[in-house]
N, C-alpha and C positions, 0 to 999 in steps of 0.2 A: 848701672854703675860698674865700671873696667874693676875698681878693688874686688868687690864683692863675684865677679866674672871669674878673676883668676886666682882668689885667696878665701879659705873659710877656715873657721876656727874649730878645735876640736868638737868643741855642743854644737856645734853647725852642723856638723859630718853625721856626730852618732843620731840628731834628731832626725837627718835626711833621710838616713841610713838605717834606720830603725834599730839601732843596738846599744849597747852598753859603753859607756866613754871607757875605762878600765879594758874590755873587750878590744874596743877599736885600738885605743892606742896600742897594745900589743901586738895588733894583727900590722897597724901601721910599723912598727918597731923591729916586728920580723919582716915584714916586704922591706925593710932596706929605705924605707920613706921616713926623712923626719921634719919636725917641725923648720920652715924658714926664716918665722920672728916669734917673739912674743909676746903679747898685749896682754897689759892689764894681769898678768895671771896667767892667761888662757896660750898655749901653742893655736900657731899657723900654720896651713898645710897650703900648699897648690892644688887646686882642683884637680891638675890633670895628673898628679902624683898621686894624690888617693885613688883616685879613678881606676891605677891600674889594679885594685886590691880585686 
């Protein structure tokens, strides 16, 4: 699925990612990366914007 290719949501990231949601999103927050939409509650990142962390 292209959504799921080029968009994950914050519990996406920290499950992938093996850390802490609070954790991530700081570390997102400092790299200058932020959320694109957001669903439900939850922020959206682009994969290839987390990716540079």
């Amino acid at each position: 699925m292209k959504f799921k290719a080029e968009f994950a949501s914050l519990g996406n990231l920290e499950t992938e990612l093996g850390t802490r949601t609070w954790s991530l999103k700081r570390r997102l927050d400092n790299a200058g990366i932020f959320p694109v939409f957001e669903a439900a509650g939850m922020p959206y990142y682009r994969r290839a914007d987390a990716a540079r962390l």
